[in-house]
Backbone as CSV, one residue per row, in Angstrom:
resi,resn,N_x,N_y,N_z,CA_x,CA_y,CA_z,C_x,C_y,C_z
1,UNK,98.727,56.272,96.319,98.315,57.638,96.590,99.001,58.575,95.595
2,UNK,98.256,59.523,95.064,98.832,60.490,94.103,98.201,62.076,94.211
3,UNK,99.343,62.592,94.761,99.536,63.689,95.597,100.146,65.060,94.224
4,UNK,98.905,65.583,93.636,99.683,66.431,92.786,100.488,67.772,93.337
5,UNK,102.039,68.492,92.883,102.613,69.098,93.478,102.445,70.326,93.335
6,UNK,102.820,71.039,94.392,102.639,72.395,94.863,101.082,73.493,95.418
7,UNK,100.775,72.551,96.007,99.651,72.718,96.968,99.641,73.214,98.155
8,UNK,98.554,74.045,98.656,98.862,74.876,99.785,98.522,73.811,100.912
9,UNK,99.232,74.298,102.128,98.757,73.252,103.119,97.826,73.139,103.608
10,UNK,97.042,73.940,103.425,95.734,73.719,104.199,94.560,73.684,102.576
11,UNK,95.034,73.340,101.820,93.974,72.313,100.341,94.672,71.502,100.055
12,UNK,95.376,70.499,99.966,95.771,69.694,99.555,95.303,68.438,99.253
13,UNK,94.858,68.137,97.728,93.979,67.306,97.239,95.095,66.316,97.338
14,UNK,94.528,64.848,97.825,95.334,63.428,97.168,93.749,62.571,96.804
15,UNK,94.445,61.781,95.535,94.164,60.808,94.773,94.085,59.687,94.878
16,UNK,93.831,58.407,95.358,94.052,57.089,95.298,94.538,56.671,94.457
17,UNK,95.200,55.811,94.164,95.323,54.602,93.176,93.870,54.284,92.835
18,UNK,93.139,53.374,93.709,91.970,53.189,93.016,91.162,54.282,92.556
19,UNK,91.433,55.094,92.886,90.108,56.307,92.440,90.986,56.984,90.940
20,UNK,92.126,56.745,90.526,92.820,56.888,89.536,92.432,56.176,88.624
21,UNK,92.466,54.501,89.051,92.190,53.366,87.854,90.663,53.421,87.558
22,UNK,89.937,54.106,88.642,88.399,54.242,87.533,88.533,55.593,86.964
23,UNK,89.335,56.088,86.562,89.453,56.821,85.258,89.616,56.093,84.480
24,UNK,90.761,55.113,84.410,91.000,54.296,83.167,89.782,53.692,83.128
25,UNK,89.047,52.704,83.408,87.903,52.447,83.254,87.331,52.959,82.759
26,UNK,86.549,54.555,82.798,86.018,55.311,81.852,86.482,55.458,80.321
27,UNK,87.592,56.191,80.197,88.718,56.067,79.553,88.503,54.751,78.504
28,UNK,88.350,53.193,79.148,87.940,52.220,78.626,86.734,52.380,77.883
29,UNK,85.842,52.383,78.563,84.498,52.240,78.365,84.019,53.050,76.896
30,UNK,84.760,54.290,76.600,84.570,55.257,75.702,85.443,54.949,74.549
31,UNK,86.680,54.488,74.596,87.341,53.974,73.692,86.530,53.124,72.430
32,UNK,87.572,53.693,71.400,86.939,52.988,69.942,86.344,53.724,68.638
33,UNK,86.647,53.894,67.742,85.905,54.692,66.871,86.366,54.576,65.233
34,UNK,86.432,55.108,64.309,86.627,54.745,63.417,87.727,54.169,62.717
35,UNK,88.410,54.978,63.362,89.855,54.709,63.031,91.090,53.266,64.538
36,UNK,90.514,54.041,65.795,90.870,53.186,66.777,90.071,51.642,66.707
37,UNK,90.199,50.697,67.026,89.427,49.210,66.747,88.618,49.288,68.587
38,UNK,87.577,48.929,68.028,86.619,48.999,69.694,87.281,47.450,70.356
39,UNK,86.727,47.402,71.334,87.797,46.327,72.476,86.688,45.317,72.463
40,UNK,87.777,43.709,72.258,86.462,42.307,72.429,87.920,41.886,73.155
41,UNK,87.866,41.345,74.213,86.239,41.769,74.898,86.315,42.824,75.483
42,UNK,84.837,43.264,75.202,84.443,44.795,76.262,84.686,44.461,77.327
43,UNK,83.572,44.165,77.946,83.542,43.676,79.499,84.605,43.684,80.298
44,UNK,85.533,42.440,79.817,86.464,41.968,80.561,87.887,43.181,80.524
45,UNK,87.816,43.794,79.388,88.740,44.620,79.201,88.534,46.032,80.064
46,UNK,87.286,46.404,80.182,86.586,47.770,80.792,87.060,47.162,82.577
47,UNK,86.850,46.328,82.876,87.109,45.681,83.974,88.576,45.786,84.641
48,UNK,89.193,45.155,84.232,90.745,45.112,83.600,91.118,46.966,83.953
49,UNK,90.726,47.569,83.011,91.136,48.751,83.327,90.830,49.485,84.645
50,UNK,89.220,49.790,85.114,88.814,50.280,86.058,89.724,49.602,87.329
51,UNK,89.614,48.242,87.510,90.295,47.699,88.666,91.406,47.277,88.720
52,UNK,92.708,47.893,87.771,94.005,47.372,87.780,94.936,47.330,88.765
53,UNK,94.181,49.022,89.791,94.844,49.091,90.679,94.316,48.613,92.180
54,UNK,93.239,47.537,92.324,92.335,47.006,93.355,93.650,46.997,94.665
55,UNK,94.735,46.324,93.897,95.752,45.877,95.488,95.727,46.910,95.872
56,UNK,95.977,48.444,95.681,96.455,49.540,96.718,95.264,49.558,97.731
57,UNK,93.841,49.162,97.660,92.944,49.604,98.188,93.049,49.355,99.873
58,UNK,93.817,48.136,99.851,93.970,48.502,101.651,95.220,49.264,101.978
59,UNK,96.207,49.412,101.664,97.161,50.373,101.780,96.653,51.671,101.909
60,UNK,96.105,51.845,100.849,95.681,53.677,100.858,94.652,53.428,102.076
61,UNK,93.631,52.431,102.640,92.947,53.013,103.271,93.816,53.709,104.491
62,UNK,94.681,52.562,104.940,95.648,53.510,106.020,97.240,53.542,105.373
63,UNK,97.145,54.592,104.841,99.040,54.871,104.498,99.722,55.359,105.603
64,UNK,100.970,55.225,104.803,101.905,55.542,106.194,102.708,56.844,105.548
65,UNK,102.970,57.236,106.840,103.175,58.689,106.473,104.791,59.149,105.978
66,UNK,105.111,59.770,105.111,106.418,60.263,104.652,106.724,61.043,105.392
67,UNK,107.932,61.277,106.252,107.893,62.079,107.600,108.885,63.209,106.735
68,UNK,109.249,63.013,105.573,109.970,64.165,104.737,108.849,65.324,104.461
69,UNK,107.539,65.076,103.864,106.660,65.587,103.130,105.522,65.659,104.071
70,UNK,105.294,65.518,105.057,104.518,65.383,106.005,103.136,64.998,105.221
71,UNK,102.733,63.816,104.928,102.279,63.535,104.358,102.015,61.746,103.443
72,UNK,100.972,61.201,103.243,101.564,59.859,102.689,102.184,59.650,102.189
73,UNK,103.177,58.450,102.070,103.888,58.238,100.722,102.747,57.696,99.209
74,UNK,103.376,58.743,98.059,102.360,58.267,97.195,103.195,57.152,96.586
75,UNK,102.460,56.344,95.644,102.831,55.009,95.177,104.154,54.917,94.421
76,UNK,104.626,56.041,93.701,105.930,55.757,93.414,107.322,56.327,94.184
77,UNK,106.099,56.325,95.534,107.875,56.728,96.775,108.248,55.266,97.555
78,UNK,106.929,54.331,97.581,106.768,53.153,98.094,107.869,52.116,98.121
79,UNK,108.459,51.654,99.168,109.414,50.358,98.641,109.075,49.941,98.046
80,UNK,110.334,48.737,97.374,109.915,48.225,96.013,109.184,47.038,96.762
81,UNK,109.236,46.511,97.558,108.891,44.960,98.353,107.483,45.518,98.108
82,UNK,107.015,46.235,98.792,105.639,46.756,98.895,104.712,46.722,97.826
83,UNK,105.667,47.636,97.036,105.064,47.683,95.813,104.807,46.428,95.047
84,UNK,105.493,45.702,95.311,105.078,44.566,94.598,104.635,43.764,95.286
85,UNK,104.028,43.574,96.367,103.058,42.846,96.964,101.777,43.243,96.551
86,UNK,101.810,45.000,96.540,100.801,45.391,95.810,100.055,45.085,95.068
87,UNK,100.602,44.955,93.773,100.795,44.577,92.691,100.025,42.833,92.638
88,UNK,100.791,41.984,93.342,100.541,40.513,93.629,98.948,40.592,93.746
89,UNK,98.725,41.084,95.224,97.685,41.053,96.357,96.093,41.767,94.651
90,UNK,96.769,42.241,94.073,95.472,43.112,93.147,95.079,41.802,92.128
91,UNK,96.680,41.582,91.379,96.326,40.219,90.490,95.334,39.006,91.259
92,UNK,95.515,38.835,92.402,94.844,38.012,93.019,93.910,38.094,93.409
93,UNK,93.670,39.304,93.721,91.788,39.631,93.524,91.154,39.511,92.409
94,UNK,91.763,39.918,91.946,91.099,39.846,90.597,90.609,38.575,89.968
95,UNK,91.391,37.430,90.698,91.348,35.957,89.687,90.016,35.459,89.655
96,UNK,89.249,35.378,91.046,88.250,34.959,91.234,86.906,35.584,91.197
97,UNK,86.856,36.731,90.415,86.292,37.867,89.682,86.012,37.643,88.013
98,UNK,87.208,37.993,87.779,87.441,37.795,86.331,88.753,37.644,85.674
99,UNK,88.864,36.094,85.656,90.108,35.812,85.159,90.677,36.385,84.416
100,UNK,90.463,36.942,82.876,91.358,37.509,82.037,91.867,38.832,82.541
101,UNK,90.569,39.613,83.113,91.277,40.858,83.718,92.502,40.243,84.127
102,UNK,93.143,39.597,85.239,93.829,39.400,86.369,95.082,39.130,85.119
103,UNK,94.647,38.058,84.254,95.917,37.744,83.249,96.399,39.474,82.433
104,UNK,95.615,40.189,81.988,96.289,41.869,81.206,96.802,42.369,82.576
105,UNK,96.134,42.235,83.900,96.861,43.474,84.507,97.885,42.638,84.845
106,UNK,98.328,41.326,84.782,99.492,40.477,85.434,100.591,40.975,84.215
107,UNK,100.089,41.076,83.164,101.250,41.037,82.199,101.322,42.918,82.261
108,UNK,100.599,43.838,82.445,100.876,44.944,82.356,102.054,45.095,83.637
109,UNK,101.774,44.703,85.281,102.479,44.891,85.583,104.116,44.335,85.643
110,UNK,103.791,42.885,85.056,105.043,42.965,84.297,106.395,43.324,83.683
111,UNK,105.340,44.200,82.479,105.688,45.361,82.088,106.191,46.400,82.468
112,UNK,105.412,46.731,83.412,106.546,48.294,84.776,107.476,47.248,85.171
113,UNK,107.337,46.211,85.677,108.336,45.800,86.666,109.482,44.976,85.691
114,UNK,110.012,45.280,84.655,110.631,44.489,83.498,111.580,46.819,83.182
115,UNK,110.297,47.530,83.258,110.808,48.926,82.674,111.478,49.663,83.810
116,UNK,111.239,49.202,84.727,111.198,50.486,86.155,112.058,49.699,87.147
117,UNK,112.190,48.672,86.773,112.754,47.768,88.248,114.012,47.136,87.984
118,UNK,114.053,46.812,86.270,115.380,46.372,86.230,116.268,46.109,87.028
119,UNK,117.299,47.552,87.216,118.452,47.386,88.463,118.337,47.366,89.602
120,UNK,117.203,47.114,90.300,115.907,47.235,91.456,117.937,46.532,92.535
121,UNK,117.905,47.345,93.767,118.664,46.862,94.600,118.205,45.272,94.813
122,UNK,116.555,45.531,94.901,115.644,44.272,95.430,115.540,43.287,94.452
123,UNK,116.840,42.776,93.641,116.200,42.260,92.238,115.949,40.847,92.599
124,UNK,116.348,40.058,93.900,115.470,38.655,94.083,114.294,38.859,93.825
125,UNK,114.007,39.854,94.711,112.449,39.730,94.073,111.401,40.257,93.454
126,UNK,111.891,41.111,92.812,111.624,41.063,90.998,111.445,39.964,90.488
127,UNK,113.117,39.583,90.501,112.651,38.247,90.010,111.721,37.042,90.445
128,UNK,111.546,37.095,91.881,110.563,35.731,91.821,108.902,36.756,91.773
129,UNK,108.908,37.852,91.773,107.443,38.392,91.149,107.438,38.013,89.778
130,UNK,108.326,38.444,88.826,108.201,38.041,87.086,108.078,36.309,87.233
131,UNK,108.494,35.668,87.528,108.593,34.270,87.755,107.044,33.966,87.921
132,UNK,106.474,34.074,89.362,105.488,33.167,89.776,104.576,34.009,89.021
133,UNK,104.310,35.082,88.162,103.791,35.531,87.389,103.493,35.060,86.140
134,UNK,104.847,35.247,85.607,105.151,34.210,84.248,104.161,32.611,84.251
135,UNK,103.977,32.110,85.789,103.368,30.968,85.695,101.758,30.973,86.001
136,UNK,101.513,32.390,86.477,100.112,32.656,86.248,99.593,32.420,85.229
137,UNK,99.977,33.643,84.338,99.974,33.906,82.909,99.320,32.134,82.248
138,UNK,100.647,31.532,82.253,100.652,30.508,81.831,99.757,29.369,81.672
139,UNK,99.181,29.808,83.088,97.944,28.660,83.825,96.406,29.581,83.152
140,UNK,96.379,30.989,83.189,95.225,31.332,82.905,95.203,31.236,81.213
141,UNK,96.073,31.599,80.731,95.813,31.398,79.438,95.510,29.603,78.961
142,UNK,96.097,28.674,79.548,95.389,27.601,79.065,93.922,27.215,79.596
143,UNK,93.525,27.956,80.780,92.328,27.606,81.035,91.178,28.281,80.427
144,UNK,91.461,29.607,80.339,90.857,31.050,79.136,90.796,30.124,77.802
145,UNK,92.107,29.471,76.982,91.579,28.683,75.830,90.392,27.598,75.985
146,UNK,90.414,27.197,76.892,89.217,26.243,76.971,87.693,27.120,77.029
147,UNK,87.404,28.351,77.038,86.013,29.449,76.982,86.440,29.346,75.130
148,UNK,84.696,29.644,74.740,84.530,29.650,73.283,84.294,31.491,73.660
149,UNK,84.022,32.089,74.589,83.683,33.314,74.531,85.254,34.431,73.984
150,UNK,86.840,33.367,74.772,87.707,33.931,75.409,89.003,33.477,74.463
151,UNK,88.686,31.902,73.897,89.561,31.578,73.240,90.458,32.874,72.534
152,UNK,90.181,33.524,70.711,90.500,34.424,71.032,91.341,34.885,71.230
153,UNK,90.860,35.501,72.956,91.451,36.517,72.902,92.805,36.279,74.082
154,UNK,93.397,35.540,74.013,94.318,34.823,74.880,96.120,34.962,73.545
155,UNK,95.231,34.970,72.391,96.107,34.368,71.120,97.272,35.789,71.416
156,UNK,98.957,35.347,71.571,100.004,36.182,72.201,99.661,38.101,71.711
157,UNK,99.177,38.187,70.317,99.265,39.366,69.664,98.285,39.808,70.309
158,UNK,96.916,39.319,70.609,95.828,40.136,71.270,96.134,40.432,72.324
159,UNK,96.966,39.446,73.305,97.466,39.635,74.657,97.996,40.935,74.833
160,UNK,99.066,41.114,74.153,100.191,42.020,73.706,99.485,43.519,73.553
161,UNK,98.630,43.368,72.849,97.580,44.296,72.330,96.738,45.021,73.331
162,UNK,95.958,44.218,74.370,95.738,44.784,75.227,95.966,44.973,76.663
163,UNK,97.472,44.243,76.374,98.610,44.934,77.704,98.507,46.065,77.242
164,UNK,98.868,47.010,76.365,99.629,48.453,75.843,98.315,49.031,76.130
165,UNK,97.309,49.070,75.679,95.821,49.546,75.997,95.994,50.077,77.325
166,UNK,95.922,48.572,77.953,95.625,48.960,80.117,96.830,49.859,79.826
167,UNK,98.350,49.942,79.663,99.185,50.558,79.861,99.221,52.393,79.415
168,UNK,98.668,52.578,77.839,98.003,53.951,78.092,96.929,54.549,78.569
169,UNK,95.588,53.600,79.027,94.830,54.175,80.170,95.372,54.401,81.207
170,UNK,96.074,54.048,81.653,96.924,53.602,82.891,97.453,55.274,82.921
171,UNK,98.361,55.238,82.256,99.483,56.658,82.157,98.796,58.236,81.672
172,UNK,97.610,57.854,81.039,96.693,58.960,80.416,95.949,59.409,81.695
173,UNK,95.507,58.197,82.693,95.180,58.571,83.782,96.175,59.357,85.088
174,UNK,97.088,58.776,84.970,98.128,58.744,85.815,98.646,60.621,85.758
175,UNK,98.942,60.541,84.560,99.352,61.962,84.270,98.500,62.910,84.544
176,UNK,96.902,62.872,84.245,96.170,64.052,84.740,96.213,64.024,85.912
177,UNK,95.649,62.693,87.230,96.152,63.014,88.350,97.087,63.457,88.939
178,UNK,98.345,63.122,88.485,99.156,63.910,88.929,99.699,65.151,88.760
179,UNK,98.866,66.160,87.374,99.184,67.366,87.669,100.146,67.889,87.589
180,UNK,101.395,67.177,87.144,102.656,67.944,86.785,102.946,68.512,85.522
181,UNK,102.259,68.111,84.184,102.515,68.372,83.046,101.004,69.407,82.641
182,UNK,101.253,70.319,81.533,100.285,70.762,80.831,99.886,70.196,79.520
183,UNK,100.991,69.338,79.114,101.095,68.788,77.501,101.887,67.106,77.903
184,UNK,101.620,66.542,77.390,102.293,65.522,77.336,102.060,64.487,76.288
185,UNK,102.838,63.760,76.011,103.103,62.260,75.270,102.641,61.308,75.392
186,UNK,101.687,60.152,74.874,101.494,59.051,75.130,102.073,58.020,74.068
187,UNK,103.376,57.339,73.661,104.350,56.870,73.206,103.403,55.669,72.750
188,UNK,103.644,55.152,71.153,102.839,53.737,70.775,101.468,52.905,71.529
189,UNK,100.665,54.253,71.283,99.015,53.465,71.667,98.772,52.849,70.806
190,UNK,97.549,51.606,71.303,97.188,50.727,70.168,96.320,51.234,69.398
191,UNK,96.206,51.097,68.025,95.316,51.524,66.822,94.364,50.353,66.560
192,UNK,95.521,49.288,66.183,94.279,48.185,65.476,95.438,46.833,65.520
193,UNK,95.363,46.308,65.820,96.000,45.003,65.543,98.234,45.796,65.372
194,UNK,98.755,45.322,64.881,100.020,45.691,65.251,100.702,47.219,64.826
195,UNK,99.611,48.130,64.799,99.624,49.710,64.388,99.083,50.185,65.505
196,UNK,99.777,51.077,65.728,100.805,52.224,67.176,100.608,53.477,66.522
197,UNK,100.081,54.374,67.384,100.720,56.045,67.013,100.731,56.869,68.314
198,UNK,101.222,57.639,68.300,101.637,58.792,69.641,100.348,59.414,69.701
199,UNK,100.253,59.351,70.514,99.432,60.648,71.299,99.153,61.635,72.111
200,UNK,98.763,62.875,70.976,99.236,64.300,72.353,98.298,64.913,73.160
201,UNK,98.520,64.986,74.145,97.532,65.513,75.383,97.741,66.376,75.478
202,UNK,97.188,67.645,75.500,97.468,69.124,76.400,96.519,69.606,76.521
203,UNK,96.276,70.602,77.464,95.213,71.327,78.312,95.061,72.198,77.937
204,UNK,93.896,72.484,77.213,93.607,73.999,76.863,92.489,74.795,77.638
205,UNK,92.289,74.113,78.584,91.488,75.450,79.361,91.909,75.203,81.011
206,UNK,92.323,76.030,81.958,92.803,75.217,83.154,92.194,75.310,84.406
207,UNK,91.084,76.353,84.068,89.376,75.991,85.157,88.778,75.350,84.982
208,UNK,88.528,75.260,83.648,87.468,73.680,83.690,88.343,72.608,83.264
209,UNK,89.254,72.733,83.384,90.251,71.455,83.274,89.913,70.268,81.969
210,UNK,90.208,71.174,80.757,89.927,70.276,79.502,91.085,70.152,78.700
211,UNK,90.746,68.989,78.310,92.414,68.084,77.858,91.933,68.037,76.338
212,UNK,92.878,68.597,74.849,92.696,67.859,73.916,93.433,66.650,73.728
213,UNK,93.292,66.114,73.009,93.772,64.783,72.501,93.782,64.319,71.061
214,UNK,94.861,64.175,70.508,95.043,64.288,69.186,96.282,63.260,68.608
215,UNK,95.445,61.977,68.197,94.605,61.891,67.442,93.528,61.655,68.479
216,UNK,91.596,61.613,68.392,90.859,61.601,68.735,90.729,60.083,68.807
217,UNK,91.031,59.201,70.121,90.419,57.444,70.294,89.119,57.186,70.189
218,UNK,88.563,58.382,70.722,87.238,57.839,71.302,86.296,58.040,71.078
219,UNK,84.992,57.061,70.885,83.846,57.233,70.337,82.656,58.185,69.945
220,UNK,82.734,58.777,71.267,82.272,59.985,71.683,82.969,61.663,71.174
221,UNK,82.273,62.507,70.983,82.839,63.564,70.354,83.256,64.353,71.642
222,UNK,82.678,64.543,72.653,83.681,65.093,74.090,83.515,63.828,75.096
223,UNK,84.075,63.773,76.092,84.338,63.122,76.936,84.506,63.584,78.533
224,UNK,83.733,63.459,79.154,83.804,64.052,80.710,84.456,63.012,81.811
225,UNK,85.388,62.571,81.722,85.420,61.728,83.475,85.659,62.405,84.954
226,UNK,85.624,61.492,85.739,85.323,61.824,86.864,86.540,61.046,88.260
227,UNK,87.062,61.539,88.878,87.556,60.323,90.244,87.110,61.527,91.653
228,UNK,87.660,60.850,92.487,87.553,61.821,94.054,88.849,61.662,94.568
229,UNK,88.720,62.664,95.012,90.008,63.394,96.017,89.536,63.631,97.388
230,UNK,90.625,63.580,98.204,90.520,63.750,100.002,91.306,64.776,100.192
231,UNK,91.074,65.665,100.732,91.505,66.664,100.936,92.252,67.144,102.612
232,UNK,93.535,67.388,102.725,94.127,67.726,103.816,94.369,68.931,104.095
233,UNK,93.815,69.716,105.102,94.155,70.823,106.049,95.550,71.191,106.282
234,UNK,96.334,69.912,106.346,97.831,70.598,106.985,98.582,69.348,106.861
235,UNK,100.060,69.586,107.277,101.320,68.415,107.191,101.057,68.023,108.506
236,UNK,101.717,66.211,108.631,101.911,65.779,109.761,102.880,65.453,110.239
237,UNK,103.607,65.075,111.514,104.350,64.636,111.715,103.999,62.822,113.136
238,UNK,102.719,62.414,112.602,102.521,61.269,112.887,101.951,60.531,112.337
239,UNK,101.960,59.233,112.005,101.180,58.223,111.092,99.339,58.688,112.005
240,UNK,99.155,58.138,112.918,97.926,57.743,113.074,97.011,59.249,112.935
241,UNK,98.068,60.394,113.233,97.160,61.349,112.949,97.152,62.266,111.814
242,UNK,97.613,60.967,111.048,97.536,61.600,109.498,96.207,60.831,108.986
243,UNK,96.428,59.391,109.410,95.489,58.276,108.975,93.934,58.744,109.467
244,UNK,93.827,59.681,110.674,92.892,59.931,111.120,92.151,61.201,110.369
245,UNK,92.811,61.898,110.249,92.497,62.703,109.194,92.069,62.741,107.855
246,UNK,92.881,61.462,107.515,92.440,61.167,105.810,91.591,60.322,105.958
247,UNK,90.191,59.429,107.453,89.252,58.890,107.147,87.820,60.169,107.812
248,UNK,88.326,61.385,107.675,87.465,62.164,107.960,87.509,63.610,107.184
249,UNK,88.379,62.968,106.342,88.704,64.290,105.141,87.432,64.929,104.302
250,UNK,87.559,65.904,103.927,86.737,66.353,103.152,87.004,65.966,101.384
251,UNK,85.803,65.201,101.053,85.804,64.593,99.408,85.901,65.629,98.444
252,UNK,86.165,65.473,97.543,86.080,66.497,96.321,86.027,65.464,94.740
253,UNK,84.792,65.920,94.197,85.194,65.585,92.613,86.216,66.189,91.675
254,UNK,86.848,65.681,91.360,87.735,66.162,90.038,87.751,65.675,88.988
255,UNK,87.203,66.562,87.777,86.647,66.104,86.567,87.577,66.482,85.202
256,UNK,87.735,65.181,84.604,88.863,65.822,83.537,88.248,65.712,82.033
257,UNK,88.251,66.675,80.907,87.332,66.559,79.859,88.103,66.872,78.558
258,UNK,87.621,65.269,78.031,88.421,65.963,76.509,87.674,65.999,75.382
259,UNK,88.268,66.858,74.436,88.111,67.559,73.341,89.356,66.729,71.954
260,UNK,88.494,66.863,71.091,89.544,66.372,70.029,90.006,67.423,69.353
261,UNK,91.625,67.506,68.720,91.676,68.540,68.385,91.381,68.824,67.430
262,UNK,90.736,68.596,66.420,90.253,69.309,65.494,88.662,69.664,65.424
263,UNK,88.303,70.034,66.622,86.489,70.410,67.250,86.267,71.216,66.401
């Protein structure tokens, strides 16, 4: 759940996780252009992105309520146990879908959980998440080499390549939902094979909510996406009649649009 701050109590938009990761998906889908290298595989990669965050989807349907904030806990207030069941429970949907997805988002989350978890109080199990992970990985990539479609793209540098991808859709998304920044950083996106450059986001209009982006990734000369928001009336001070509320909430689109900067 991603709850952007300083909202009145009676509008208060929240976000899903999943309704976040089909931004990245879009985000995906548009990626590529002269200078950025377009994504092989499409498919599996557009996939990959849109559904990275599938595990939250039964959590968010009923969250539990932060009795500080009257309100859900959003995903980075979550125990760490949780969170990484999360995390597990999504890779594992994913397998029997589309394997490679399941192998980028296994190694993306990884990745957070290698950056963010380190000194984790909970570090058993960290560690046996990186572990029985590590042996995912392991198992899908030799079975992925056996596809002539997939071979490829299994080889460590492509892997590598489009971990960082899911990882700035991921955060490009992450950041507009959450609404705290007007400008921000996106630190070593992928270009083309082992070339990285920064990328700056900021908002230049803040009613119609349009983002430039500079350097320009994407194929397209503007870019419109889209997720939904649930909207809360007021704070709670009980789980079920928070939960009850957020399956009778009022929806809202929220649309984020970018511009390159040199239009």
């Amino acid at each position: 759940m991603i709850i952007p701050p300083n909202q009145p109590h009676d509008r208060t938009i929240t976000i899903s996780q999943t309704s976040h990761s089909w931004v990245s998906g879009q985000l995906a889908r548009a990626w590529g252009n002269e200078r950025f290298a377009r994504l092989v595989p499409y498919e599996q990669m557009c996939y990959a992105a849109e559904q990275h965050d599938i595990g939250f989807l039964e959590w968010e349907s009923q969250p539990t309520l932060n009795v500080q904030t009257g309100l859900p806990y959003t995903f980075d207030e979550l125990p760490e146990p949780i969170h990484l069941e999360i995390w597990r429970r999504g890779i594992s949907q994913l397998m029997p879908v589309c394997y490679y997805a399941s192998l980028v988002v296994s190694l993306h989350f990884c990745n957070l959980c290698e950056r963010f978890h380190r000194n984790s109080p909970d570090r058993p199990q960290v560690v046996h998440f990186l572990k029985e992970q590590s042996e995912h990985q392991k198992k899908a990539c030799e079975a992925l080499a056996r596809d002539q479609l997939l071979e490829q793209a299994v080889d460590s540098e492509v892997l590598n390549y489009h971990r960082d991808l899911i990882a700035v859709w991921d955060l490009l998304s992450l950041e507009l939902c959450r609404g705290r920044a007007t400008e921000f950083k996106l630190p070593n996106a992928p270009v083309s094979g082992a070339k990285r450059v920064n990328l700056l986001v900021q908002q230049t209009d803040k009613v119609k909510n349009i983002w430039e982006v500079d350097p320009w990734p994407f194929a397209v000369r503007t870019l419109a996406t889209f997720c939904e928001g649930r909207v809360f009336r007021q704070r709670f001070t009980d789980t079920e009649q928070m939960q009850l509320a957020l399956s009778n909430a009022d929806r809202v689109t929220v649309q984020f649009t970018f511009e390159p900067a040199d239009r």
